[in-house]
C-alpha positions in Angstrom: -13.0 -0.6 -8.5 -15.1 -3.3 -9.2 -14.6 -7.2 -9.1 -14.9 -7.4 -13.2 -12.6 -4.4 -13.6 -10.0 -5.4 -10.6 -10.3 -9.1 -12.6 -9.2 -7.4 -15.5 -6.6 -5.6 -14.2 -4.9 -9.0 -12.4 -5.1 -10.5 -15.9 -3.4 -8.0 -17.7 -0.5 -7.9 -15.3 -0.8 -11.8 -15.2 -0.2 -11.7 -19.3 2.7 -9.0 -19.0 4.4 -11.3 -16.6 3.9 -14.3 -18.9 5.0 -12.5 -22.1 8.3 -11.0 -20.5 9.0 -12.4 -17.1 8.6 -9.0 -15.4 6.7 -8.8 -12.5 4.5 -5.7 -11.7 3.8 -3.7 -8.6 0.2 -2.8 -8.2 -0.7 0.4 -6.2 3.0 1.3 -6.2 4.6 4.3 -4.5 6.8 6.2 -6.3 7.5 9.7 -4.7 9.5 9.5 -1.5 7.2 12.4 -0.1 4.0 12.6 -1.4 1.9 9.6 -1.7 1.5 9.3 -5.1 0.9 5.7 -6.0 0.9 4.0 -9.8 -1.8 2.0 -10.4 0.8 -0.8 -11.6 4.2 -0.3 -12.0 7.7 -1.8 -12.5 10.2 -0.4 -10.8 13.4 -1.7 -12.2 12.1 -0.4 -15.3 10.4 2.7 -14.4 7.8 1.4 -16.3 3.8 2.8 -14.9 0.3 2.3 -16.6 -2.4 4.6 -14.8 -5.6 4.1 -15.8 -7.7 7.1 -15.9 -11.6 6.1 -15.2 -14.8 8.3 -15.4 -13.2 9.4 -18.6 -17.0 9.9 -19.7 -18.7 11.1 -16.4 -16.6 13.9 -15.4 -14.9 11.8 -12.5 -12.2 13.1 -11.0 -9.3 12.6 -13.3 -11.2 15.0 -15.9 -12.4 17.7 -13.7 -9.9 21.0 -12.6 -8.3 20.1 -9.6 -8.3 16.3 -10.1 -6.7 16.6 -13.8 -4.1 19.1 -12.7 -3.3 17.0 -9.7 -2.8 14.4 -11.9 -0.4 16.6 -13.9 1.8 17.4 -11.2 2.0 13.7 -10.4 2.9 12.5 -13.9 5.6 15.5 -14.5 7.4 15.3 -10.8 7.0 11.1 -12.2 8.8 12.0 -15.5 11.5 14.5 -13.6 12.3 10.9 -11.5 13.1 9.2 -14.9 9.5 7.2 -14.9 7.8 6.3 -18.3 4.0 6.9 -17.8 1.8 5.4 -19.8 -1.7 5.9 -19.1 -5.0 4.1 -20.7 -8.7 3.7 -19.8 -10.3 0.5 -18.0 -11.7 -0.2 -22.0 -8.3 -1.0 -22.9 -7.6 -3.1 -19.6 -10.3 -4.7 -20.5 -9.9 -5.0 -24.3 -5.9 -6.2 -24.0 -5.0 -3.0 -25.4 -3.1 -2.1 -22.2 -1.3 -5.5 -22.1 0.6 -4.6 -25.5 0.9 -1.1 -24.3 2.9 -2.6 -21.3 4.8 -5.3 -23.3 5.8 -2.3 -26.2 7.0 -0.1 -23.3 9.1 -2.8 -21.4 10.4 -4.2 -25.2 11.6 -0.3 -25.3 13.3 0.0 -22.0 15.4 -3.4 -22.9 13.3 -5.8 -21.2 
């Protein structure tokens, strides 16, 4: 990850946590076998954003063994009661994950 995108990233969990109080986990692991980690997560709320990069140079989350790895994570995740949301750096960038985050924690009774 790089420093503009990790900056990004601390500031949209920074305005989360100022808009509702909650405090986010980042690199989080979920599964107690595999090691499956959420990018950020809150775990009272079993609340995740994963951000899917290379989404435009065939990286690995859009390539066959890396999407249906990704799969398998996000349905065992869903099977454990989780709420996955999932967006690109653009929208961590952009704020658009920040209201995706507040509208799922506003939906969970935060």
């Amino acid at each position: 990850m790089t420093e503009r995108r990790n900056l990004a990233l601390l500031a949209c969990i920074e305005c989360v946590r100022q808009d509702t109080g909650m405090e986010a986990v980042y690199e989080y692991r979920f599964h107690p076998v595999r090691k499956w980690r959420f990018d950020v997560a809150f775990p009272e709320q079993r609340v995740a954003l994963e951000i899917e990069g290379a989404v435009w140079t065939r990286g690995r989350h859009t390539r066959g063994k890396g999407f249906l790895g990704d799969m398998e994570k996000y349905n065992s995740a869903t099977q454990m009661g989780w709420r996955v949301y999932r967006c690109t750096w653009q929208e961590v960038e952009n704020g658009q994950a920040v209201e995706l985050l507040k509208g799922a924690l506003e939906v969970v009774g935060c």
